[in-house]
C-alpha positions in Angstrom: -10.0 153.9 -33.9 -8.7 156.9 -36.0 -8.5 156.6 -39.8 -7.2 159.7 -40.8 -5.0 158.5 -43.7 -6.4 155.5 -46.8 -3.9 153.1 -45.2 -4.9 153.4 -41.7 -8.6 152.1 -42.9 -6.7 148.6 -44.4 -4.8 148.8 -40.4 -8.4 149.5 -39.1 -9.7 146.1 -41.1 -7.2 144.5 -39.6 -7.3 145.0 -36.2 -11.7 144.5 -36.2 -10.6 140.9 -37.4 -8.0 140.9 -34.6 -10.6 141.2 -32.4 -12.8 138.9 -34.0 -10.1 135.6 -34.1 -9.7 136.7 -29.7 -13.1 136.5 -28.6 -13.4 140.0 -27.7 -15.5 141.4 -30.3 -19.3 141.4 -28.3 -17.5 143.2 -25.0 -17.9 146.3 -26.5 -18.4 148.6 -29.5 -15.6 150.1 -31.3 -15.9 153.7 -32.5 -14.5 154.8 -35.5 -14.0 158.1 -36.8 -11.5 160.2 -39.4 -11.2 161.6 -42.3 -10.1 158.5 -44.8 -13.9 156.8 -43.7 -17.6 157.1 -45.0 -20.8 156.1 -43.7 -21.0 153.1 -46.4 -17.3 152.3 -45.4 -17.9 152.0 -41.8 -21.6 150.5 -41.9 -21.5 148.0 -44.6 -18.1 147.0 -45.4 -16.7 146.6 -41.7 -19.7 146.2 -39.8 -20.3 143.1 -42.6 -17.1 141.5 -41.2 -16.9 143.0 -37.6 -18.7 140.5 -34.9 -19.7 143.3 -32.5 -20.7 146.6 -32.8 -19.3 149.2 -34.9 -19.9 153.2 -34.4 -19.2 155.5 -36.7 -18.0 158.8 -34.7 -17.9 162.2 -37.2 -15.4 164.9 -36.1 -13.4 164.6 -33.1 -13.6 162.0 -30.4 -12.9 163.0 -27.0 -13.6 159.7 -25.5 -16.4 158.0 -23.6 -18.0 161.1 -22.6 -18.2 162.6 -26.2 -21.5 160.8 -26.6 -22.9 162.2 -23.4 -22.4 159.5 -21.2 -20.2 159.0 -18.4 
């Protein structure tokens, strides 16, 4: 998920949750990257309420191969 705007970070929290009430949140990690999130954000605040895995993702995300796997 993209938080490029303060607003879309509130929209971000609410979709992790989302995926909390459905089950879904241990099937996979859920980057995260743009310019409205921090470190602190990301790692304490959602990973605190966020089930599964969350990945912070600095600069651009160009999907599942950005990390260098295929």
């Amino acid at each position: 998920m993209s938080g490029l705007l303060v607003k879309s970070t509130v929209v971000m929290r609410d979709n992790l949750a989302e995926l909390n009430s459905r089950g879904m949140a241990g099937r996979w990690p859920v980057l995260l990257g743009g310019a409205a999130l921090t470190r602190a954000y990301v790692e304490q605040d959602l990973a605190a309420l966020f089930d599964g895995q969350v990945q912070l993702r600095p600069g651009r995300v160009r999907g599942p191969a950005a990390d260098g796997r295929r």
